[in-house]
C-alpha positions as CSV (number, residue, x, y, z in Angstrom):
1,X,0.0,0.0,0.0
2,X,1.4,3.3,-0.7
3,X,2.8,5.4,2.1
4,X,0.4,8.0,3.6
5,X,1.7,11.4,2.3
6,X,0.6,15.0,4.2
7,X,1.0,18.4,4.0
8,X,3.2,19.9,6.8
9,X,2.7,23.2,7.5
10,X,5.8,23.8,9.0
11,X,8.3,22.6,5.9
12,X,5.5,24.1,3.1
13,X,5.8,20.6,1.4
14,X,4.3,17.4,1.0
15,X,5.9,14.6,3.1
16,X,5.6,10.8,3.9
17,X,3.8,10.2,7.1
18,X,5.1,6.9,8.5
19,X,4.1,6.7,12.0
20,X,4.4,4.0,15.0
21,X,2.1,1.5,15.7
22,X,-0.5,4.0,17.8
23,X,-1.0,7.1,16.7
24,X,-1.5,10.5,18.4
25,X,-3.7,12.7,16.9
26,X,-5.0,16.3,18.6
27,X,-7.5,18.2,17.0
28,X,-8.5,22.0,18.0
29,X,-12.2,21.5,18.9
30,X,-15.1,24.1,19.5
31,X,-16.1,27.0,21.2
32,X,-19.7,25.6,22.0
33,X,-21.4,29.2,21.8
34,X,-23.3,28.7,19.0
35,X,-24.2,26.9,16.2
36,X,-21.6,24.9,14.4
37,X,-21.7,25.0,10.8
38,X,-20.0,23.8,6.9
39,X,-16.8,24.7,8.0
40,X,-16.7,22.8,11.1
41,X,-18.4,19.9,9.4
42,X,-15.0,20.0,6.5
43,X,-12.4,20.7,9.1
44,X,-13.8,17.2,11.3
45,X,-14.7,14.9,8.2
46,X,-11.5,15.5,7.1
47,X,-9.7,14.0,10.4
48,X,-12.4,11.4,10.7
49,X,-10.7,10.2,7.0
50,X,-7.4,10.5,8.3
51,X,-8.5,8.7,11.5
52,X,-10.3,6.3,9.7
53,X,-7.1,5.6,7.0
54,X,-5.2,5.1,9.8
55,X,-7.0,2.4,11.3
56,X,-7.3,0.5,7.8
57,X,-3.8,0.4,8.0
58,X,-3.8,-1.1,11.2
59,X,-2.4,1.7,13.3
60,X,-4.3,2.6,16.6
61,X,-5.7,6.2,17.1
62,X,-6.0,8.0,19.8
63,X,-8.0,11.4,18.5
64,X,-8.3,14.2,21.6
65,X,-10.6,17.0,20.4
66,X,-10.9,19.5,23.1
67,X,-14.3,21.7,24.1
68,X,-12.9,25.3,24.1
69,X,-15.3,26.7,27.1
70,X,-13.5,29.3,28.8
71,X,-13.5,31.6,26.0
72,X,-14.2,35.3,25.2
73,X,-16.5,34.8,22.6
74,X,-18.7,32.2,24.8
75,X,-18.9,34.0,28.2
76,X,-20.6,37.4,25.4
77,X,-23.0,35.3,24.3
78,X,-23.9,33.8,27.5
79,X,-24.2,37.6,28.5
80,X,-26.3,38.1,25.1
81,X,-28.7,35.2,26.1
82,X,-29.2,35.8,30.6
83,X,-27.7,32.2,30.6
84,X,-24.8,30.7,32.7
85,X,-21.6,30.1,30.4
86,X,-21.6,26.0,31.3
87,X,-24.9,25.9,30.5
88,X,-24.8,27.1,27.1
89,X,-21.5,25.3,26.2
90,X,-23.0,22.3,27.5
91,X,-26.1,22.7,24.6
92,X,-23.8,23.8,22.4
93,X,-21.5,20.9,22.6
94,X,-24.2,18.2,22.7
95,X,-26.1,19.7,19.2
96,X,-22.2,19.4,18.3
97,X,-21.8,16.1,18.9
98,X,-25.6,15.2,17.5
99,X,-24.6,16.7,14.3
100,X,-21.1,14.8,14.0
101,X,-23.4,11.5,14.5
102,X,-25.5,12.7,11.7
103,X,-22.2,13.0,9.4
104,X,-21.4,9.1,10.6
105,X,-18.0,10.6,12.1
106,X,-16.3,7.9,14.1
107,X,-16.3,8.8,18.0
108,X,-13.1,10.7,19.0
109,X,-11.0,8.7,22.1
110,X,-11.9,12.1,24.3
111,X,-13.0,15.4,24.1
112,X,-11.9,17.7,27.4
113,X,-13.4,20.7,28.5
114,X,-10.7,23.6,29.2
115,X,-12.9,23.9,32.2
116,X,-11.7,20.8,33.6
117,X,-8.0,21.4,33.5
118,X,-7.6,24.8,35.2
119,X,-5.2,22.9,37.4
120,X,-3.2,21.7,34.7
121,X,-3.0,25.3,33.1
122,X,-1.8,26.9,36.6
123,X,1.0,24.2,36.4
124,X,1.6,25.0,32.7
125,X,2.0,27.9,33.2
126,X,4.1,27.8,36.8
127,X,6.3,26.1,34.6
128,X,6.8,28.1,31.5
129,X,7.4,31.4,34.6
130,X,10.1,29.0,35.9
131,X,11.9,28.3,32.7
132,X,12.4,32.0,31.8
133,X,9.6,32.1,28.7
134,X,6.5,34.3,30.5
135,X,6.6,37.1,33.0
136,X,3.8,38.6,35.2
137,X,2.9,42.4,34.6
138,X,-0.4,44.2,35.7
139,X,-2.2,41.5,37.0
140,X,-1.8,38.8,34.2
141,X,1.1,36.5,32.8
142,X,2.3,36.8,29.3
143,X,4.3,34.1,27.0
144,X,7.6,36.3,26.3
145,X,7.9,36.0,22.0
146,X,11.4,37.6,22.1
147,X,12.8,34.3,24.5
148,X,11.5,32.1,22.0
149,X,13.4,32.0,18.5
150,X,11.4,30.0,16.5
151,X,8.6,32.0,16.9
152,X,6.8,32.5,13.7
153,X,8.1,29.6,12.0
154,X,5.1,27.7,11.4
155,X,3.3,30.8,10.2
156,X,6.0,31.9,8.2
157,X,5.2,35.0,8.4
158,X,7.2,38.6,9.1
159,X,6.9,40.3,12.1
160,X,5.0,43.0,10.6
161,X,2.3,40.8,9.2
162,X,1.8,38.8,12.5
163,X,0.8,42.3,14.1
164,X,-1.4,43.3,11.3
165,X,-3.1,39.8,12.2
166,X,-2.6,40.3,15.9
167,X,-4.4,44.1,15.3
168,X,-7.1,42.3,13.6
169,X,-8.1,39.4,15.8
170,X,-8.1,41.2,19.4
171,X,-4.4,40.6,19.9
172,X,-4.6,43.8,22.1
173,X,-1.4,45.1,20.7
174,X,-1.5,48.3,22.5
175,X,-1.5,46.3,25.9
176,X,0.8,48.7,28.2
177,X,1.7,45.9,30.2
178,X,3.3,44.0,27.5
179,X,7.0,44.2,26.6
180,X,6.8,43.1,22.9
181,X,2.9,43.7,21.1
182,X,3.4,40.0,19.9
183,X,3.5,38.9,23.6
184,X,0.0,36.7,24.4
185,X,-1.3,36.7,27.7
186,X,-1.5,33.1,29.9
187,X,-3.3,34.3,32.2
188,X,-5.5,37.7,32.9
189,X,-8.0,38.9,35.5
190,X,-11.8,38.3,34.7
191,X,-14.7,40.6,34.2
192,X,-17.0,40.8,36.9
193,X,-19.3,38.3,35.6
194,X,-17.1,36.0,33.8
195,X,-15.5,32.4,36.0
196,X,-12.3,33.4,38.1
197,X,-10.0,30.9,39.7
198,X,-7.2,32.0,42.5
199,X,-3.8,31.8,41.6
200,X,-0.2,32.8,42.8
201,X,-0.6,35.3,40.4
202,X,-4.1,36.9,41.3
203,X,-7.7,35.5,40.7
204,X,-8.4,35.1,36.5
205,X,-8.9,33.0,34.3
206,X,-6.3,31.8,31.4
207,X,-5.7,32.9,27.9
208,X,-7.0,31.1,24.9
209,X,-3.7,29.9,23.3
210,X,-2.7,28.3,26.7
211,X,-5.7,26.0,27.3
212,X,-5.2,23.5,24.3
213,X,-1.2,23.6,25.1
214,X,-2.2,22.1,28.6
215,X,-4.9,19.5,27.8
216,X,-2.6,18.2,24.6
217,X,0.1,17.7,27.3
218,X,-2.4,16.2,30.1
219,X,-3.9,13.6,27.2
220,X,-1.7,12.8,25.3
221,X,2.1,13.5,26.7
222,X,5.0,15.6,25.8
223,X,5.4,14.2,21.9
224,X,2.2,14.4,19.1
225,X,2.6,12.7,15.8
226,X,-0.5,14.7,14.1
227,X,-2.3,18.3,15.5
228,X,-4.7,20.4,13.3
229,X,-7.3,22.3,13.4
């Protein structure tokens, strides 16, 4: 049977994929705050082929797709709608999951909630402070771009046109607190109405980019052989 060739994001190429016997595979999943829709349906059915592939070959899968809800864009609509944030994630997810059934998409091996792991993130994030690569200011923790050299090399792209992006998607580039406007926050204080946790940094909640990082790691260890999303 031929070998399995994929597109890497990281080399720009096409290149065998030729893994061990059990595969890992981590897949970004949703924020449940609404709807999902023919995007989410592509993005999934194409995994479920890959997953599926895989296990023709013989290979075992283990598939994590995480449930994004601690999220900005959940706790607004959850404001929109007089409704506690759980709540609405937990509808969300469950016509998510009904409408993955529909498609026939093979079950996934788990799918944690970033809720669930708030003590995992506090010791991800204890342990990027320790090894030099985030720093506390005004409250919140930031991931330090400037100690990391390969940041940007899976984008590819300059440093002007990751602020351009960052200016577009709420990167809060003009964060005072911040030594570089590329720097992303770990951790932050919450609104009033939004979930808090204590910490030795000061009650909040973490940053988006940190919570997938953390439940990777907790599920499926240090070393992943595919992640998308």
């Amino acid at each position: 049977m031929p070998t399995l060739q994929l597109y890497d994001t990281l080399r720009r190429a096409i290149v065998p994929f030729e893994p061990g016997a059990h595969v890992l595979m981590y897949t970004c999943g949703i924020t449940p705050y609404d709807a999902t829709h023919l995007g989410h349906a592509a993005t999934f059915i194409s995994y479920d082929l890959l997953q599926r592939h895989l296990i023709d070959k013989g290979h075992t899968v283990q598939c994590v797709r995480n449930v994004t809800d601690v999220d900005d864009p959940l706790f607004v609509k959850a404001r929109e709608l007089g409704v506690h944030y759980l709540d609405l994630a937990a509808a969300e997810e469950a016509r998510f999951e009904r409408d993955m059934e529909a498609l026939n998409a093979l079950p996934v091996s788990s799918t944690p909630r970033a809720s669930s792991a708030i003590p995992d993130i506090r010791g991800f994030i204890g342990m990027v402070l320790d090894q030099g690569y985030a720093y506390e200011a005004g409250g919140s923790v930031y991931f330090d771009v400037s100690k990391y050299e390969s940041f940007g090399s899976l984008s590819h792209y300059t440093e002007a046109e990751m602020l351009d992006l960052a200016k577009e998607r709420g990167g809060q580039v003009d964060d005072p607190h911040k030594r570089n406007p590329l720097d992303f926050v770990l951790w932050h204080p919450s609104a009033d109405d939004e979930p808090s946790w204590d910490t030795m940094w000061g009650a909040g909640r973490p940053g988006w980019h940190i919570e997938c990082s953390a439940l990777a790691l907790r599920e499926l260890g240090t070393t992943i052989d595919l992640h998308g999303g």
